[in-house]
N, C-alpha and C positions, 0 to 999 in steps of 0.2 A: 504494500500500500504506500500511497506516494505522502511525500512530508508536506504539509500546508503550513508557511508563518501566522497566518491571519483568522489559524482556527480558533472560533469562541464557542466555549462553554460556560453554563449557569453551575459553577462549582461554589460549594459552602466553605467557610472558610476551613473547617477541617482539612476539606479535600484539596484547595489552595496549598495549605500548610504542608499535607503530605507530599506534595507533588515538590514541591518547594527544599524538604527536607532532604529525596529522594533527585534531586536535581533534573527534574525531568521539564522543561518547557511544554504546555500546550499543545503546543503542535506536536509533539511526540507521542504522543498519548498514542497512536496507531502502531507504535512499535511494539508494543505490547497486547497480549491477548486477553479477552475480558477477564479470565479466572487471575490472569499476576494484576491488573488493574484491581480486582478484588480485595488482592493482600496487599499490594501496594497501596491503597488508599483507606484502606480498613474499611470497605463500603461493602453492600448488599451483592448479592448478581446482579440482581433486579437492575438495580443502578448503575453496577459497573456495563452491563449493558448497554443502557441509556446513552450514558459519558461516552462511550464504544460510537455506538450508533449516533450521534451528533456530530461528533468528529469524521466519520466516517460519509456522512453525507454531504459532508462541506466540502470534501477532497473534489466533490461535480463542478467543474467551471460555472460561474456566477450564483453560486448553494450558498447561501448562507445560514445562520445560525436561527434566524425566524423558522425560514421552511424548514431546515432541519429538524425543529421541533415539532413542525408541521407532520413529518412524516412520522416521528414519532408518537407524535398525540393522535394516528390511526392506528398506530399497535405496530409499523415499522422497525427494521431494526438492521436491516441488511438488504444489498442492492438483490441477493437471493432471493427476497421474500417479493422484490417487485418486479422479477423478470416475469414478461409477459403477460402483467396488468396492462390497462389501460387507461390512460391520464385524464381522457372525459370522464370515464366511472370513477376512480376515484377521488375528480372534482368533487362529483355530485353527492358521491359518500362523504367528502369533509366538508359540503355543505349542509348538510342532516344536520350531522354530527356535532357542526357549530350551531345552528339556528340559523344560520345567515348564507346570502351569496357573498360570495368573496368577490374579489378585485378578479378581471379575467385573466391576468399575467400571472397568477397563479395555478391557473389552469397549463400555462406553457410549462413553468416548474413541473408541475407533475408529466408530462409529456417529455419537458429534460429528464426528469431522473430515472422515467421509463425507458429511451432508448440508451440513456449510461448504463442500466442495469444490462440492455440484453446484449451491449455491444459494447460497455469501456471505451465507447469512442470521445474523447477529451474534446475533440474540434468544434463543438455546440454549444451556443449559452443556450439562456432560457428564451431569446428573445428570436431565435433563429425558426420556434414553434409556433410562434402567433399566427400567420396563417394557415396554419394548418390546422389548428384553433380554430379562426376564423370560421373556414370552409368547414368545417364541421360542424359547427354550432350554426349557422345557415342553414346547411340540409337536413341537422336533425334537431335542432333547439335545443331546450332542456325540460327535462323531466316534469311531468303535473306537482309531482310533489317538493318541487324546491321551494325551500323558502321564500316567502315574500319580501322580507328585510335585508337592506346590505350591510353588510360589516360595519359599515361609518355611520348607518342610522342606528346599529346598536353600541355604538361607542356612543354616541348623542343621547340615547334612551338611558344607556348607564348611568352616564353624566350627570342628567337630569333628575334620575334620581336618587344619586348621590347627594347633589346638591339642596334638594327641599330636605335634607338630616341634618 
């Protein structure tokens, strides 16, 4: 697996501190397999997992650390687990799943990290899939059951009622 400088992780400060003690940079974290991330950080599977797989999905040209989490907040965990998915279903799946439409350049993301998984081809960002997006979302729209709400009217509905407390 290839080394990234500019991989981010949501680490606690324990897990800061171990990596720190242990001399290991961030971005290294992939030189290691989840069970020594395990003992190296004194963390879960579960977790060392996690740390795994967020690192790991950031290594996709223009991945970052949001959608990384994105794939993980589907139960993601490995480019294994998304060969041969599809980037429109599992838009529509992490549309459910939030409540909301999302932004459609995250439709391309899932479409990037679909053909990285079935081909490691590095030469693609996300933005090399929009129409093919596009053209798809034309001929077949989307699903009756997608949410009504976008992501930015439930950052606004949150807001709002945040604020009358």
């Amino acid at each position: 697996m290839k080394t990234k400088n500019n991989i981010k992780i949501p680490l606690t400060e324990m897990e800061k501190a171990a990596l720190k003690k242990h001399r290991i940079p961030v971005g290294k974290i992939l030189d290691f397999d989840i069970g020594e991330l395990e003992l190296l950080l004194d963390i879960s599977p579960e977790r060392a997992a996690e740390i795994f797989a967020l690192a790991t999905f950031q290594t996709v040209p223009s991945i970052g650390i949001k959608f990384a989490e994105d794939l993980v907040f589907l139960g993601y965990h490995s480019f294994e687990a998304l060969r041969n998915k599809d980037g429109a279903q599992l838009t529509d799946e992490f549309e459910m799943k939030k409540g909301c439409w999302i932004d459609p350049c995250v439709e391309d993301q899932f479409r990037l990290v679909v053909h990285f998984a079935n081909t490691y081809d590095a030469s693609k960002n996300w933005w090399d899939f929009t129409e093919e997006r596009k053209k798809f979302r034309l001929e077949n729209g989307y699903p009756d059951s997608r949410p009504q709400l976008s992501w930015h009217e439930t950052i606004k509905l949150s807001y709002k009622s945040r604020s009358k407390h």
